[in-house]
C-alpha positions as CSV (number, residue, x, y, z in Angstrom):
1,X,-223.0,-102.5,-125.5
2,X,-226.5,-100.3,-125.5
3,X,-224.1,-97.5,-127.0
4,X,-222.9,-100.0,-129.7
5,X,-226.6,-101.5,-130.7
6,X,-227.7,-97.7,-131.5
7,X,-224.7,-96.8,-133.4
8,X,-225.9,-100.3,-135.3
9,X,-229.6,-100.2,-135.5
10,X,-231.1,-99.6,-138.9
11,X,-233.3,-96.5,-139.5
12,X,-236.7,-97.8,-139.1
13,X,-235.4,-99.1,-135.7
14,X,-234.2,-96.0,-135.0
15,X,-238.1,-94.4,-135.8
16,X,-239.5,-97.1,-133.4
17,X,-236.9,-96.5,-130.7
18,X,-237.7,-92.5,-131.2
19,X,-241.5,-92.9,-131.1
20,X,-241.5,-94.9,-128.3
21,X,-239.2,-92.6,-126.3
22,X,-241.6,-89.5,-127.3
23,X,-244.0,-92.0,-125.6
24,X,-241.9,-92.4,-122.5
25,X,-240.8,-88.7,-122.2
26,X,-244.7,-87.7,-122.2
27,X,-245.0,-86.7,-118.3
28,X,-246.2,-83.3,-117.7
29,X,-243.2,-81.9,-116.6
30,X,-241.6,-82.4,-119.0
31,X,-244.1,-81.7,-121.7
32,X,-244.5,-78.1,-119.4
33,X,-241.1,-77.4,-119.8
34,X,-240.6,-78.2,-123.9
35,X,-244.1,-75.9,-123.8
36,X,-241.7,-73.2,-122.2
37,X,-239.0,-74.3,-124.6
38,X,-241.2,-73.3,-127.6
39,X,-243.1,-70.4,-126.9
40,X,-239.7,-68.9,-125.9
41,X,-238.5,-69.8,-129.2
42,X,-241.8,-68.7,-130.9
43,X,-241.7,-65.0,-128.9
44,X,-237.5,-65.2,-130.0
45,X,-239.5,-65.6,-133.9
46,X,-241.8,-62.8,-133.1
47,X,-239.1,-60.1,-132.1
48,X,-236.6,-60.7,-134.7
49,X,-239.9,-60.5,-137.7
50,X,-241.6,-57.7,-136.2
51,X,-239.3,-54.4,-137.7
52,X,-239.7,-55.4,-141.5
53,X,-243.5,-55.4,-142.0
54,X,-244.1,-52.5,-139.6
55,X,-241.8,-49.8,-140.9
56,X,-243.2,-47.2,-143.4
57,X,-246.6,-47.3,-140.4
58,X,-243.9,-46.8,-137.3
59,X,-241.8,-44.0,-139.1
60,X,-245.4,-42.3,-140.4
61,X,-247.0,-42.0,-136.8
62,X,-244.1,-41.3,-135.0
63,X,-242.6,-38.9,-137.6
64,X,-239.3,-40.8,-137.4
65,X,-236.4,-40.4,-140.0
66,X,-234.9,-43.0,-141.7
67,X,-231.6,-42.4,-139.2
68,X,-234.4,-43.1,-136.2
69,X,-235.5,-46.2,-137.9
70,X,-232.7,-47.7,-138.5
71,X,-231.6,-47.2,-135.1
72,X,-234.5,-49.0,-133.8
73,X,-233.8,-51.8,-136.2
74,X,-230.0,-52.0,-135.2
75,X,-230.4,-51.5,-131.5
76,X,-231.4,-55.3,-131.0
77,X,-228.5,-56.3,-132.1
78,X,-226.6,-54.1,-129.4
79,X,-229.3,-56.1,-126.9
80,X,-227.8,-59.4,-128.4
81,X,-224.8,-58.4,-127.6
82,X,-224.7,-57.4,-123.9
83,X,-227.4,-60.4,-123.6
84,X,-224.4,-62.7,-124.7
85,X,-222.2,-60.9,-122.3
86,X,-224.2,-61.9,-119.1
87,X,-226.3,-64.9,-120.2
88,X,-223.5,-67.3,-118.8
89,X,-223.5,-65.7,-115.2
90,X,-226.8,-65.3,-115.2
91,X,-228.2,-69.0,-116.0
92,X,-224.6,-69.9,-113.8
93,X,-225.8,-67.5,-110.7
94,X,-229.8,-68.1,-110.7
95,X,-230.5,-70.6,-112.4
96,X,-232.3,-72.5,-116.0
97,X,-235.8,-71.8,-114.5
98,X,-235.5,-68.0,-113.0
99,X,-233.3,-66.7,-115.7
100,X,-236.5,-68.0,-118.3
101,X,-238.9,-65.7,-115.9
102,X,-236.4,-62.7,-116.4
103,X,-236.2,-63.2,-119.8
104,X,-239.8,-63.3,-120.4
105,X,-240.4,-60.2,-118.0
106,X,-237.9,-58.2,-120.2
107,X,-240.0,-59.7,-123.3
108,X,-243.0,-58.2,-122.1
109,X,-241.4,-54.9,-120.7
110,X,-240.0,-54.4,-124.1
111,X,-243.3,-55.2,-126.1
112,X,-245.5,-52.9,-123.9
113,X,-242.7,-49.9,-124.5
114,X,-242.3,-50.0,-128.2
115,X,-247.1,-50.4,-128.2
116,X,-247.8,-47.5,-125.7
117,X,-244.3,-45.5,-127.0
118,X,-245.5,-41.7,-128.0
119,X,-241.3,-41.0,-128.7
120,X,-238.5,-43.0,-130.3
121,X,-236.5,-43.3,-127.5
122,X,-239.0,-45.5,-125.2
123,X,-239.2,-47.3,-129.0
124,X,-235.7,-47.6,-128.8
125,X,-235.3,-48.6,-125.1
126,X,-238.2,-51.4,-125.8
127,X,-236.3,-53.0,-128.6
128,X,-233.0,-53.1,-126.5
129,X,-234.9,-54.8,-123.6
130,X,-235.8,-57.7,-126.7
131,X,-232.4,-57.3,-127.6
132,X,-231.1,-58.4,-124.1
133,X,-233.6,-61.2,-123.5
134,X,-232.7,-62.9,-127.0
135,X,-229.4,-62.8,-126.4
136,X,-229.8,-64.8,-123.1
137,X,-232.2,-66.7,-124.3
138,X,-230.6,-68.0,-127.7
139,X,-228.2,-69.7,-125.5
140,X,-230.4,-70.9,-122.4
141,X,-233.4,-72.3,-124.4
142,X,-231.3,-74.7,-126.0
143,X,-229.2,-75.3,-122.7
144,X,-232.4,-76.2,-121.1
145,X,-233.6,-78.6,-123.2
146,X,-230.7,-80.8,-123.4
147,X,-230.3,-80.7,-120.1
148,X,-233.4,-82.3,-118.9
149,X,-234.6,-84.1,-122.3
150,X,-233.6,-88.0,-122.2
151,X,-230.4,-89.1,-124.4
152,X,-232.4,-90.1,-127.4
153,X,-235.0,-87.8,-127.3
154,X,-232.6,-84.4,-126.7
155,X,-231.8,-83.8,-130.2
156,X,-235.5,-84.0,-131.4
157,X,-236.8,-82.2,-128.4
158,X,-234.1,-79.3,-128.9
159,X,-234.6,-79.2,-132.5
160,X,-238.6,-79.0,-132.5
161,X,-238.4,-76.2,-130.1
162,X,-236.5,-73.7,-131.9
163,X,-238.4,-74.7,-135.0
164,X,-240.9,-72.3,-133.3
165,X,-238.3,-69.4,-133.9
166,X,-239.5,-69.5,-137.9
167,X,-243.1,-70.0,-137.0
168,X,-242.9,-66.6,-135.1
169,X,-241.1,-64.9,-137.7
170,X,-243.7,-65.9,-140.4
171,X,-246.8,-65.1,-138.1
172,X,-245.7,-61.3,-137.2
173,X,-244.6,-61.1,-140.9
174,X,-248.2,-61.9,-141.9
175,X,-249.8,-60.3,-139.4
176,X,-248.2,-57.3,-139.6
177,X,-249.9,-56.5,-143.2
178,X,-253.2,-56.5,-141.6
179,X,-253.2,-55.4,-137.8
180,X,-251.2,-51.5,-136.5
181,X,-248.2,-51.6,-135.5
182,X,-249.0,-50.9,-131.7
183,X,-251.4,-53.8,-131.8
184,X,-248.8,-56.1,-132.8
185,X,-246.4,-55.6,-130.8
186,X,-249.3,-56.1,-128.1
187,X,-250.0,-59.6,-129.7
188,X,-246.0,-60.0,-129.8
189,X,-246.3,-59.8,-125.8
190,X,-248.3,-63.1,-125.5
191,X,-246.4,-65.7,-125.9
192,X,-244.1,-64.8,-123.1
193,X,-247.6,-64.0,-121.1
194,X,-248.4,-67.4,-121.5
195,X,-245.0,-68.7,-120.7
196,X,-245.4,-66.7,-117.1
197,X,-248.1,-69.3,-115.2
198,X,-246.1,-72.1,-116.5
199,X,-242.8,-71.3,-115.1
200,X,-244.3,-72.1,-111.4
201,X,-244.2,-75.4,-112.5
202,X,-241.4,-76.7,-114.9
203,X,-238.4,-78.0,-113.3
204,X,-235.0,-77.2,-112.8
205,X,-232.4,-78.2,-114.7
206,X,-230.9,-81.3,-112.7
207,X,-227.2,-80.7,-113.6
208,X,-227.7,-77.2,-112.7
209,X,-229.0,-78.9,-109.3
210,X,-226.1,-80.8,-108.8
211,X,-223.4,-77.5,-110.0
212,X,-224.7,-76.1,-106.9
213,X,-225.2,-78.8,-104.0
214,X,-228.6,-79.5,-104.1
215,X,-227.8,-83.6,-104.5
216,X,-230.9,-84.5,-103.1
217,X,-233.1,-82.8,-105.5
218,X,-231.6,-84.3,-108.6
219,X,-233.6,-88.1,-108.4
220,X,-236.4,-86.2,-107.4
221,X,-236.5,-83.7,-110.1
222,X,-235.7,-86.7,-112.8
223,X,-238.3,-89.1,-111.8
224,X,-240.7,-85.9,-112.3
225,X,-239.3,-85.5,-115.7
226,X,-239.0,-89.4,-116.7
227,X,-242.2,-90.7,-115.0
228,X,-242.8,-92.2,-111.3
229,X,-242.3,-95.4,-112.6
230,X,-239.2,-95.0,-114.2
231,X,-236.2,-96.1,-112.3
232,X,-233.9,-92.6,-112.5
233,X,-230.6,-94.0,-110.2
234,X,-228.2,-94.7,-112.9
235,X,-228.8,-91.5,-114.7
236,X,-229.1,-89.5,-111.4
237,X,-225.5,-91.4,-110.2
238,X,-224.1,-90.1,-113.6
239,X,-224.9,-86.8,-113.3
240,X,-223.8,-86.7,-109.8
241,X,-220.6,-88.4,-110.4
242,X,-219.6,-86.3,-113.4
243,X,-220.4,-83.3,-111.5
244,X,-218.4,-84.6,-108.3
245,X,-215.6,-85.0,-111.0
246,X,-215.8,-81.8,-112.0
247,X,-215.5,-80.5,-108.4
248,X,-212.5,-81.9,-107.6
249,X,-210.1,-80.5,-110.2
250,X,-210.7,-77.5,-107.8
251,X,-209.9,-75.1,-110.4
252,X,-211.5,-71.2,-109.5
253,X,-210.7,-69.2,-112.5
254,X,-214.4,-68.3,-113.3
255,X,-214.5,-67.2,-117.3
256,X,-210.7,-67.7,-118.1
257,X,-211.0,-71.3,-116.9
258,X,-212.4,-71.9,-120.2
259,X,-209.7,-71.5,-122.2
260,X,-207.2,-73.7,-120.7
261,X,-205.7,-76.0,-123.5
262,X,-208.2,-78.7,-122.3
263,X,-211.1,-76.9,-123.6
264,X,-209.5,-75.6,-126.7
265,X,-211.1,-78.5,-128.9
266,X,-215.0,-78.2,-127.7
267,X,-214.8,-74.5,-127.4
268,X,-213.6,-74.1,-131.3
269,X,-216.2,-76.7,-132.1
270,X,-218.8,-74.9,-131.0
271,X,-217.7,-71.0,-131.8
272,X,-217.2,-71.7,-135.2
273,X,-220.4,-73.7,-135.5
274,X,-222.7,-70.9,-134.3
275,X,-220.8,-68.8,-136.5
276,X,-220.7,-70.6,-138.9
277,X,-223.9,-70.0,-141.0
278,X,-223.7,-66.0,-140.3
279,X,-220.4,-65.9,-141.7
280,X,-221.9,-68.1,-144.7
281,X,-224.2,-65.4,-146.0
282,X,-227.4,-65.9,-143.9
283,X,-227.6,-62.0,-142.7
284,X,-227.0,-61.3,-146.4
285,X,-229.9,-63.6,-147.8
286,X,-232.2,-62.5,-145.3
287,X,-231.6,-58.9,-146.0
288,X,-231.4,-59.5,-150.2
289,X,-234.2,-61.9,-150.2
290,X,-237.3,-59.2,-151.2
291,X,-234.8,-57.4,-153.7
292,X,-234.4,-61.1,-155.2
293,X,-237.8,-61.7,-155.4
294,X,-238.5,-58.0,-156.7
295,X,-236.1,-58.6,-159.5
296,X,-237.6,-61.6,-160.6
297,X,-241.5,-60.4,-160.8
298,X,-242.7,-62.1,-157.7
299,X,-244.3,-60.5,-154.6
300,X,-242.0,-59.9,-151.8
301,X,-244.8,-61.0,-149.6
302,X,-245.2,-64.4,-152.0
303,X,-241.7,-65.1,-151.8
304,X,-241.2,-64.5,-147.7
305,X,-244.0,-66.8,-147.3
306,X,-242.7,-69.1,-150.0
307,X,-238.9,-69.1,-148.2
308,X,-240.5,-69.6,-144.9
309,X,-242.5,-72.3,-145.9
310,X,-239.6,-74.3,-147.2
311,X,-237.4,-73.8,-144.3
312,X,-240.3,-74.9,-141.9
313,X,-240.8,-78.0,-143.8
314,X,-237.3,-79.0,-144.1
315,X,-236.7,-78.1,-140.3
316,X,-239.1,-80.7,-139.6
317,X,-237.7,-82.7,-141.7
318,X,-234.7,-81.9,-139.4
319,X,-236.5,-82.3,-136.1
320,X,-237.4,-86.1,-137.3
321,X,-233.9,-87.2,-138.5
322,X,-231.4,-85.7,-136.1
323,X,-232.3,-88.4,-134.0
324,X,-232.4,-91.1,-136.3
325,X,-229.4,-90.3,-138.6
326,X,-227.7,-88.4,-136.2
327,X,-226.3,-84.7,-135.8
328,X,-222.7,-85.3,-137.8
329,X,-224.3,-86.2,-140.9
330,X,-228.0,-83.8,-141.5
331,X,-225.5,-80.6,-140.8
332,X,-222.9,-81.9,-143.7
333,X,-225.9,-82.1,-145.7
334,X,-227.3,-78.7,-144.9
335,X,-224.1,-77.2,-145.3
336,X,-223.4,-78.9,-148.7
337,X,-226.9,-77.4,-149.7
338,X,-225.9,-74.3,-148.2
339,X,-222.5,-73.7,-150.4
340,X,-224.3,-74.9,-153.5
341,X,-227.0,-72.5,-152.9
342,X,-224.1,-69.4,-152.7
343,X,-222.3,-71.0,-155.6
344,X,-225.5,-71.0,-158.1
345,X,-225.7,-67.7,-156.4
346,X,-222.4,-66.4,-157.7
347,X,-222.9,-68.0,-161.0
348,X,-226.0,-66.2,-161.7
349,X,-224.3,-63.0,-160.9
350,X,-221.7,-63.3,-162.7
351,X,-223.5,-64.4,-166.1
352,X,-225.8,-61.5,-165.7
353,X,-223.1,-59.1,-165.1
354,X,-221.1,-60.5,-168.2
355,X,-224.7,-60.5,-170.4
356,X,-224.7,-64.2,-170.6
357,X,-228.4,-64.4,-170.2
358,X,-229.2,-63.3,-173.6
359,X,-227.3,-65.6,-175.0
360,X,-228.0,-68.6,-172.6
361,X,-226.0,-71.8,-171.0
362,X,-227.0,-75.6,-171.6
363,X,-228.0,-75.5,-168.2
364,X,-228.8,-72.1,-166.7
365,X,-230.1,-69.8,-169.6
366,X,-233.1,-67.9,-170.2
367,X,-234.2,-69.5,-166.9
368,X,-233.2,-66.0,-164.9
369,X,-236.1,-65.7,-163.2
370,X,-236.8,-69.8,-162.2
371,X,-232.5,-70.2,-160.9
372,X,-233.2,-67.0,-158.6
373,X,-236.0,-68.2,-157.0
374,X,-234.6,-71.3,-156.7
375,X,-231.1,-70.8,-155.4
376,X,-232.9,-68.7,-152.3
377,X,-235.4,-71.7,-152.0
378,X,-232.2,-74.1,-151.5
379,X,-230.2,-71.9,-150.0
380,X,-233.0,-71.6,-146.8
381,X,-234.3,-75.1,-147.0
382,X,-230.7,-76.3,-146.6
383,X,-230.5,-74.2,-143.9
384,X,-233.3,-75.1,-141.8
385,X,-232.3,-78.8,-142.6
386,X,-229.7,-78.7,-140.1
387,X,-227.7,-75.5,-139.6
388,X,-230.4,-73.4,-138.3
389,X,-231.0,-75.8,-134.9
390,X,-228.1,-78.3,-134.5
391,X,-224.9,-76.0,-134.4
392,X,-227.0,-74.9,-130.7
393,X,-228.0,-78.1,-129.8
394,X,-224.4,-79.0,-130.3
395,X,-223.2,-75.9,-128.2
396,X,-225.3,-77.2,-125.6
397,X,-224.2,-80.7,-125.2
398,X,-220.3,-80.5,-125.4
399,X,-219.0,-78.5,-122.3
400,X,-219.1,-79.4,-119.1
401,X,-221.5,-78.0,-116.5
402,X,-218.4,-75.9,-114.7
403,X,-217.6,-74.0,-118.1
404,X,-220.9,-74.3,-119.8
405,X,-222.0,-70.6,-118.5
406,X,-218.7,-68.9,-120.0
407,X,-219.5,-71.3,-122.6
408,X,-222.7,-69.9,-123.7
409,X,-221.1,-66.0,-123.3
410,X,-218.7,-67.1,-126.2
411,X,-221.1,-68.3,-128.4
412,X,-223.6,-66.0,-127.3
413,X,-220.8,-63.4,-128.5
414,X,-219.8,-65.3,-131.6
415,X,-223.4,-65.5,-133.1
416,X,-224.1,-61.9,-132.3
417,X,-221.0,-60.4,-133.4
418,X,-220.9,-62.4,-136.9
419,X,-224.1,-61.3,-137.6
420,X,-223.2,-58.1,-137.2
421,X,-220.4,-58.0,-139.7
422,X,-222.4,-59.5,-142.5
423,X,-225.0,-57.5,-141.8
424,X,-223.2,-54.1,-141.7
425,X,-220.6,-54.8,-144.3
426,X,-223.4,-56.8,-146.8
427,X,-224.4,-53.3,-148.2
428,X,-220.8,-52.4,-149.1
429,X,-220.1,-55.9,-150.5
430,X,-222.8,-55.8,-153.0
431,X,-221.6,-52.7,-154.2
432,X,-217.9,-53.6,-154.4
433,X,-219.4,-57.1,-156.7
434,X,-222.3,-58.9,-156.6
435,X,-220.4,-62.0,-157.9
436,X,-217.5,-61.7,-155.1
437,X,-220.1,-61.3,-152.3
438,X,-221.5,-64.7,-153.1
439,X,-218.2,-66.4,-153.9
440,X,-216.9,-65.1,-150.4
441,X,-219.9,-67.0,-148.6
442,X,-219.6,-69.7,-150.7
443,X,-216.0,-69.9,-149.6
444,X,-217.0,-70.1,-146.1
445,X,-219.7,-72.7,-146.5
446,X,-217.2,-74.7,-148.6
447,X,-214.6,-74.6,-145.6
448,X,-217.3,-75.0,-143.1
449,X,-218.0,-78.3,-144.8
450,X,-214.6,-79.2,-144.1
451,X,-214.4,-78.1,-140.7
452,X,-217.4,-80.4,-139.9
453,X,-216.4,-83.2,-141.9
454,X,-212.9,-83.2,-140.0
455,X,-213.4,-82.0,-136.9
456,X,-216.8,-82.4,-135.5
457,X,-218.0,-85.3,-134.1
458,X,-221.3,-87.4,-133.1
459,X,-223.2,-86.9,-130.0
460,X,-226.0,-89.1,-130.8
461,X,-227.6,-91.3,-128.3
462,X,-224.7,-90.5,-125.4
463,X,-225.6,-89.0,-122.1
464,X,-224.7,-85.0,-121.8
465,X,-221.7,-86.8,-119.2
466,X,-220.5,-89.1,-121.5
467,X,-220.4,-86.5,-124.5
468,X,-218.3,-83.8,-122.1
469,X,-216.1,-86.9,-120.3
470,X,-214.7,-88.3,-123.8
471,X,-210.7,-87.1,-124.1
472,X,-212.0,-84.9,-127.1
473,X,-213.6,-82.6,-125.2
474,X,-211.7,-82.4,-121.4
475,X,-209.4,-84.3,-119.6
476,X,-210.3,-87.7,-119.5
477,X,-212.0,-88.9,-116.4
478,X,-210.7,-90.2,-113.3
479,X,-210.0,-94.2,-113.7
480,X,-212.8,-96.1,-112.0
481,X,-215.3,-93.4,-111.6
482,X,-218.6,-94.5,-113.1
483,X,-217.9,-92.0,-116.3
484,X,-215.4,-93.6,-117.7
485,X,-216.5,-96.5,-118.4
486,X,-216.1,-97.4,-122.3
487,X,-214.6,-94.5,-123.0
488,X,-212.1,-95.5,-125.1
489,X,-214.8,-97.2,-127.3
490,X,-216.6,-94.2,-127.4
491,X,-213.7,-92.0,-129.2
492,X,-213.7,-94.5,-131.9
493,X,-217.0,-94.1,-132.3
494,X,-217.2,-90.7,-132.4
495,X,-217.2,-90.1,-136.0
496,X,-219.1,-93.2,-137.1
């Protein structure tokens, strides 16, 4: 019935429900760990925004070629890749909480070699060592978050913190015009210096807790997160039954167990939604943005702030809504945004390449200059709306805690891998048609818009146990076990 009342509540309800859970969720340890949360995304910000404003000063005092530079810039995304490869394991073996102090070590590690390097391969190994660390952590900050944030604050909470990823970019972008390139990468090193002291005292994760035994410490470890006063037993039985659940099916396979047939639905679900904006251009914008800009008459620097500043606002705007209106509906709205903006895209290409500027349209002519600017503007703003946060919150809530490390290595490996083929093959693209580029991404968008009308579902205001139990997702519970309970009501609602 509490399950139905959300799904029913009006939106203003909704806002007073979400304050007053902020309200609730205000203990310190769990305002410690979305403080961890955060900085990890803002240092994530920091590393991927550092290469483009420092470039012509790195390759001057090192004496590097463009061949050494570009290796630098590439080799992160080798570190993304073998960081996907053992983030599962890792937060599996160790831990939520220790595998944040490694990543964070190998932050700083990889800061102080590229600051104090004197030759390009102690730059190179430094940026490798980020490389690593972002791909565990692009995986485990959002992991963490939903797993100790409370049901109707987890989307919000989740969503705010890797907010923080733009902020970064956008500070080391700006900062880098005005302070050395050693110098900022020794500023780069302090978020993750600050994250160090607080790591002593954030919590586990208390599904992690239960994966491995430690039954005892779950109540205790949720009434730190949820308040003294709260009463924790239901959710702490939940988690503990779901998890006993989970124990019994008895099945040892390690990585492959996550492709048995039962998984099939939740692992496609989230692959293809990580994916999903890479494939749809967002390596390609990133990397034609400053020409865009150029073209038209307007600073690069003007229009990276001016792109950054929209995708900031509408990820708030994100952050305040995926709550409220739910996940299902703010990512068909970003990804509608996001296929217009590579449609006008396209369009504008093809008119200028056919010389239909001169002569104008009703609509877009001799308005060259304001329809570029503006197609980047919505293409970003849609963006940050929802696809830029909620494919990984989503990731993070729909598989079970047995296959959730394998999990995270898939889509670990989807993200990276995507974004490696726009990237690389972006450059050839463009010069094979300008107008076919954009009407390939806008082909993706447009199916990805289908995909997520169709297939994906709402996790809104359900427990983690609840979301992973539903028949969708696994095999259905056990009949009896606390879990599922209103199940079947639950699938109907899924789509609502």
């Amino acid at each position: 019935m509490a399950e139905e009342v959300l799904l029913l509540s009006s939106p203003s309800e909704s806002c007073t429900s979400l304050l007053s859970e902020i309200s609730n969720a205000s203990t310190r340890a769990f305002v410690l760990a979305f403080t961890v949360g955060s900085c990890g995304a803002f240092a994530f910000g920091c590393i991927i925004g550092y290469s483009a404003p420092t470039q012509s000063s790195i390759m001057k005092d090192l004496n590097l070629s463009i061949a050494d530079y570009s290796l630098f810039g590439s080799i992160l995304t080798v570190g993304l890749i073998l960081g996907a490869l053992i983030c599962g394991k890792l937060t599996d073996l160790v831990g939520r909480v220790y595998t944040i102090w490694i990543t964070n070590i190998l932050f700083v590690i990889g800061w102080f070699a590229i600051a104090f390097a004197k030759a390009v391969w102690l730059l190179d190994l430094g940026r490798l060592l980020q490389g690593i660390s972002i791909g565990i952590s692009a995986y485990l900050g959002p992991v963490y978050i939903t797993e100790i944030a409370p049901r109707k604050l987890r989307g919000a909470a989740c969503s705010m913190s890797q907010l923080f990823t733009g902020v970064g970019i956008s500070v080391v972008y700006a900062l880098g015009t005005v302070v050395a390139w050693r110098n900022l990468a020794i500023l780069g090193s302090i978020p993750s210096l600050m994250i160090l002291p607080l790591l002593f005292f954030i919590p586990e994760s208390p599904r992690w807790l239960a994966k491995v035994g430690r039954e005892k410490e779950v109540e205790e470890i949720l009434s730190r997160l949820r308040g003294e006063n709260s009463d924790v037993s239901d959710e702490a039985g939940e988690i503990l039954a779901y998890t006993e659940h989970v124990k019994q099916q008895g099945d040892d396979r390690g990585f492959l167990k996550l492709f048995q047939r039962k998984y099939a639905f939740s692992l496609t679900i989230g692959v293809v939604l990580i994916a999903l904006p890479q494939l749809g251009g967002l390596s390609g914008y990133s990397f034609y943005t400053e020409s865009i800009f150029i073209s038209t008459g307007v600073s690069s620097d003007v229009g990276f702030i001016s792109t950054s500043i929209v995708q900031m606002l509408a990820g708030v705007l994100g952050t305040v809504l995926v709550d409220v209106s739910g996940r299902r509906s703010l990512l068909l709205v970003s990804q509608a945004g996001m296929f217009l903006g590579c449609l006008a895209t396209a369009i504008s290409f093809f008119l200028k390449e056919n010389h239909c500027w001169e002569t104008g349209t009703p609509i877009l002519g001799n308005r060259k200059q304001e329809h570029h600017d503006f197609e980047v503007l919505l293409y970003f703003g849609s963006y940050g709306l929802g696809m830029g946060s909620i494919p990984s919150i989503i990731a993070s809530e729909i598989y079970p805690v047995d296959v959730k490390g394998a999990a995270g290595t898939m889509c670990g490996l989807a993200s990276s891998i995507s974004s490696w083929l726009v990237a690389y093959s972006f450059s050839f693209l463009f010069q094979w048609s300008t107008t076919g580029t954009f009407l390939m991404f806008t082909t993706v968008t447009g199916i990805g818009f289908v995909f997520i009308a169709k297939l994906v579902p709402e996790t809104r205001g359900k427990s983690l146990e609840e979301i992973q139990s539903l028949s969708v997702f696994s095999d259905s519970p056990r009949e009896g076990s606390t879990i599922s309970t209103n199940i079947s009501a639950q699938n109907r609602k899924l789509w609502v």
